[in-house]
N, C-alpha and C positions, 0 to 999 in steps of 0.2 A: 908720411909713413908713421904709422903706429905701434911702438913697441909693443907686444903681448906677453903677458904670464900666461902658464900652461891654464886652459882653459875652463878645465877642470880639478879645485882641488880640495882638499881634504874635505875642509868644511863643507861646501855642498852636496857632495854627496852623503855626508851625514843628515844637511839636510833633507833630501831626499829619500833617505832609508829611516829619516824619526817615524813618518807615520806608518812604517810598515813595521816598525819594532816594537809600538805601543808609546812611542815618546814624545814630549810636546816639543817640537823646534826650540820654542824659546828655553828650555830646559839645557839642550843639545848645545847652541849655539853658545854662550859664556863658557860653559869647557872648553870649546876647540879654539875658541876667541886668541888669538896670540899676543903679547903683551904688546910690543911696537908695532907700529903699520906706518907706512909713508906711501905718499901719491903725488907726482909729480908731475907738471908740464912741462915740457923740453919743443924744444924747436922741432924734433923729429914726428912730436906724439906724447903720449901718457906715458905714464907708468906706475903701477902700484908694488909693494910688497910689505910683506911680511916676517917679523924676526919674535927671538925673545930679546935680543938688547940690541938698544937705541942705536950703538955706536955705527952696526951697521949702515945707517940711513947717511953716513957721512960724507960720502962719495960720491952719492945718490942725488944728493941735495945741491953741489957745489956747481954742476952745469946746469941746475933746473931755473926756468921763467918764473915759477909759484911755486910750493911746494907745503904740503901740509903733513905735519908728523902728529900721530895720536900715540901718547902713552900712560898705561896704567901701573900706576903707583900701589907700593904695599903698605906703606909709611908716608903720611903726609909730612910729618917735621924733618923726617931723619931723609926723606929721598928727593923732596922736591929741589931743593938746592942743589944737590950732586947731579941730579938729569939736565934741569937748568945749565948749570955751569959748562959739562960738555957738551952743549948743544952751543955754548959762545954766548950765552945773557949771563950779566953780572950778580953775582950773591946778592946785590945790596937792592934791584931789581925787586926780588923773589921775596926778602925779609920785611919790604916797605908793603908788597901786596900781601903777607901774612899778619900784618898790622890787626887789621880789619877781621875777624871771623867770619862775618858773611859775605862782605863784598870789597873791593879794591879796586881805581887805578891811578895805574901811575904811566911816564911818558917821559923819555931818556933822549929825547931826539931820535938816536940810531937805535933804539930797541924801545920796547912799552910792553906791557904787562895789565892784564883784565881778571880780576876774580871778581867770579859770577856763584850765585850758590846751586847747586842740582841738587832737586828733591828728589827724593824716595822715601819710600813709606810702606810700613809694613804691620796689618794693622790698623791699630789707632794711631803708630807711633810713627811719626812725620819726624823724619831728620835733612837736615842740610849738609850737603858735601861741597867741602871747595871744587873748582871744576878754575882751574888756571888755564888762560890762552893769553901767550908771550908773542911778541911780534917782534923779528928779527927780519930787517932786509927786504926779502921776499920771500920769507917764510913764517909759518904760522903754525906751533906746536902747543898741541891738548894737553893739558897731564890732570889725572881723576884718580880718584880709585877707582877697585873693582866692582864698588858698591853702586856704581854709575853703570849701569849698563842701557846708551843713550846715544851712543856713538857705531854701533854694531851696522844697523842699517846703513848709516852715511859710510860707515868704510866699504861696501858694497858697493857703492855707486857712486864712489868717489872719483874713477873717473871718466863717466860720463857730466859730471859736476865740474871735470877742472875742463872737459873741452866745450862748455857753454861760453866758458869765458872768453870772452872775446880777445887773441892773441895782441892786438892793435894796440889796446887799449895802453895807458901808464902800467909802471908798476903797481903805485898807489890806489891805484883802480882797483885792479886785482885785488890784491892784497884786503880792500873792503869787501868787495864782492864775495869775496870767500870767509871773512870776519863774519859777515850778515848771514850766512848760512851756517856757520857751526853755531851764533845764537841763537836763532832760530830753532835749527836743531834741537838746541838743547831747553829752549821754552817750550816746545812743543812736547817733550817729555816733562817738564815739568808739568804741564797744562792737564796730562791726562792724571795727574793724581788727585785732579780736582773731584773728578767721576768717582773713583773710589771711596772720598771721605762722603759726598752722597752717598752713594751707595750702604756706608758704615752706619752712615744717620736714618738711612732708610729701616735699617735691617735694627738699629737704637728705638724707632719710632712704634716698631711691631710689638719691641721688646715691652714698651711702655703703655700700649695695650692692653695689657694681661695684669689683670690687678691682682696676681699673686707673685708677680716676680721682685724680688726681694731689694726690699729700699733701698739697702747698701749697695748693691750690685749696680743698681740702677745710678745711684751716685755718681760711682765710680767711674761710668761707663760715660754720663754728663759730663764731666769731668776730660776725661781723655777727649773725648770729641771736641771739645771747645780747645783745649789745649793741642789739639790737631791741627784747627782752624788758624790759631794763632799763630802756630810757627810755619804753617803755609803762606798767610799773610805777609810775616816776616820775610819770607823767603822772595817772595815775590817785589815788595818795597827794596829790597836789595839792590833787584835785577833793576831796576829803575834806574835807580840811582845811579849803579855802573854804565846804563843805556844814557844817561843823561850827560853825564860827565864824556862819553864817549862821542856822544853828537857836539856838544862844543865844547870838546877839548882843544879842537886845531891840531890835531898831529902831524907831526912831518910826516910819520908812514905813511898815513891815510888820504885817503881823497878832501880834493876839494870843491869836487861836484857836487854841485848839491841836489841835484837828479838821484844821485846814489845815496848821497845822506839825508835824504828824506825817507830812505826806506828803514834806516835808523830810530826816524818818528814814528815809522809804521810798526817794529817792535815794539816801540813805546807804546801807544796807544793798544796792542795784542792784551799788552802787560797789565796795563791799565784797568782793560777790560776785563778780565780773567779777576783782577782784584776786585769790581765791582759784583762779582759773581762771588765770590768768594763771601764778601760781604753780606750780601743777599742772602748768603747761607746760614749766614752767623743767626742774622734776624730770623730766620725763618726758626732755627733752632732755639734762638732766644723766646720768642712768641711760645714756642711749643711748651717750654719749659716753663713759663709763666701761666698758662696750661696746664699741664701738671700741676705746678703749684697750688692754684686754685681748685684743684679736684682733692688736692689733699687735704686744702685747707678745708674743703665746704665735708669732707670727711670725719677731719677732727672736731668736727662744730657736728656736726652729727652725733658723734659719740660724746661730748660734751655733754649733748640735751639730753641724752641718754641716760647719761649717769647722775646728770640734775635729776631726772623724773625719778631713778630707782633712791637716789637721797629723800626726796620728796615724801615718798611713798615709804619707805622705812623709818623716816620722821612721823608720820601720821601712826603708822601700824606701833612704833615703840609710845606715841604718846597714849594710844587708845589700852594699848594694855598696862600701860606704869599705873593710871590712875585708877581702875577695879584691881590691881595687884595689892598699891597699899591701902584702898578701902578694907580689900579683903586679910592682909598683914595686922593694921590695926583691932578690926573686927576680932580677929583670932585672940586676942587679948586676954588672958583670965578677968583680968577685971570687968569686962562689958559684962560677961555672966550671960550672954545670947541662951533662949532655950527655944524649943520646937516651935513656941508661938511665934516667936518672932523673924524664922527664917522666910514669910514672905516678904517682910522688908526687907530683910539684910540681901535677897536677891531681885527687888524691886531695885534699891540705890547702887547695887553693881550693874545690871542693864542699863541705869538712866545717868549714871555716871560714865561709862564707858561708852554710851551714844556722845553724850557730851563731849565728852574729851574728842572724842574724835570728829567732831564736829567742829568744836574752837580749833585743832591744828588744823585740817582743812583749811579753813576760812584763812588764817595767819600764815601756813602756807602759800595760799594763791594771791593773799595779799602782797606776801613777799615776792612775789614772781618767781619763786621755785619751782612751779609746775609749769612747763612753757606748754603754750596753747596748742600745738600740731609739732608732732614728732614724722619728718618723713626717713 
């Protein structure tokens, strides 16, 4: 026999009325989201609900086979503790897995505790959010912020999710079975922010196209993108480390099938992979960039020649008129006493002076190598 919740309720039918209102579900759905949710297996059947506080899931939880509580936090320092605590895990639990910023675990025999990092990103700007899963007994509680919105779908189908599990099974069993799915989960959300920093870079690459779009801008923009890459990276290396520590930890909770925890190594290797893409990214961006580089530099070497040749060329033109300047300075002299006869000399030796001259800079120019031979 199956317990049921009314069949229809708030939330879906908002879903249902977003696209006749102009709205996008995912818009719709974070507002009606309610802060606790619990889902249980009991001997009888499922059962799910929902509350704004935790406390109600208390009763809920104490005759259930499995049971999984998700809750969203306002305050990571000031709330994680006090949720924890009434749900029966120790302070000291919570403050050992807060150690760490990005990742954590620890393992208490009769409780354990997993910090995992959840990306989101918004933008350029890639941040990490703790995402804590505490394991008590035969229960397994989420707590995130609201910045996480990663859990929406699995509280939908949560319980068609707890009646796969197979009733038979240990507790221990369970209790993984249902661990590997809220990780899962929540790498698979992590995974799709991989697409958007693509996409960021794509829309970076268009940018860099356009040889008018302004170096600073462009910088900056380099900049964030790499520094995107990096703390997806991070984020990602975290998750590992937690997945590794988690496969041979040996917990009491947990299974010691190894059937089951080899699906543990098949996160691994998700992770893994995702990171070699990640990677992949970095180079492809790094390449581009060195790309760039080289258009700018074969640029400033452009203009370079450029301004050699107009140095050049103004060396010549100022040397060709200094020398008939002070022939003709001198000449001006009272004392020379020049008269009519003799002005076709005095503009014989400014023509063959002022050829000269510019014919010796020439020469001592291109000897110099100041005129480069092909300007493109």
């Amino acid at each position: 026999m199956q317990i049921l919740i009314p069949a229809r309720s708030h939330r879906t039918r908002m879903e249902e009325q977003a696209p006749c209102a102009g709205l996008r579900v995912n818009d719709v759905i974070p507002a009606m989201e309610s802060k606790a949710f619990c889902a249980v297996l009991r001997a009888e059947g499922t059962l799910r609900r929902e509350s704004q506080s935790i406390s109600d899931f208390t009763e809920l939880v104490k005759d259930a086979h499995l049971a999984w509580i998700d809750y969203i936090i306002d305050d990571i320092d000031r709330d994680v503790c006090a949720v924890a605590q009434s749900l029966g895990f120790t302070e000291l639990l919570v403050r050992n897995l807060m150690k760490n910023p990005r990742s954590g675990y620890e393992d208490f025999d009769n409780e354990m505790g997993l910090m995992v990092p959840a990306i989101f990103m918004e933008g350029f700007d890639v941040k990490l959010e703790p995402l804590f899963i505490l394991i008590h007994e035969k229960a397994i509680v989420t707590l995130h912020t609201r910045e996480v919105r990663r859990f929406f779908r699995m509280r939908r189908y949560a319980e068609t999710l707890l009646r796969k599990i197979p009733r038979e099974l240990p507790t221990p069993d369970k209790i993984t079975h249902l661990l590997i799915r809220i990780i899962d989960e929540n790498n698979s959300r992590n995974f799709d922010y991989l697409a958007e920093i693509e996409e960021h870079g794509d829309m970076l690459s268009k940018e860099l196209t356009n040889p008018k779009t302004p170096r600073a801008l462009i910088a900056q923009k380099i900049y964030d993108m790499k520094h995107a890459l990096i703390v997806y990276l991070g984020g990602l290396w975290a998750t590992v480390d937690t997945l590794s520590s988690l496969r041979y930890g040996d917990a009491e909770l947990l299974t010691d099938d190894d059937k089951i925890l080899d699906r543990i190594n098949a996160l691994i290797v998700e992770v893994q992979a995702q990171i070699g893409l990640a990677e992949h990214l970095s180079e492809v961006l790094a390449s581009g960039l060195e790309v760039l580089q080289s258009i700018y530099n074969n640029q400033l070497q452009i203009l370079n020649n450029r301004l050699a040749m107009l140095v050049a060329y103004l060396t010549i033109i100022g040397t060709a008129l200094l020398v008939p300047n002070t022939i003709a300075t001198v000449a001006s002299n009272m004392m020379f006493n020049f008269t009519e006869e003799h002005i076709p000399l005095y503009l014989g030796t400014i023509i063959l002076s002022t050829v000269l001259a510019t014919a010796a800079a020439w020469w001592m120019v291109r000897k110099a190598g100041w005129l480069p031979s092909q300007v493109e």
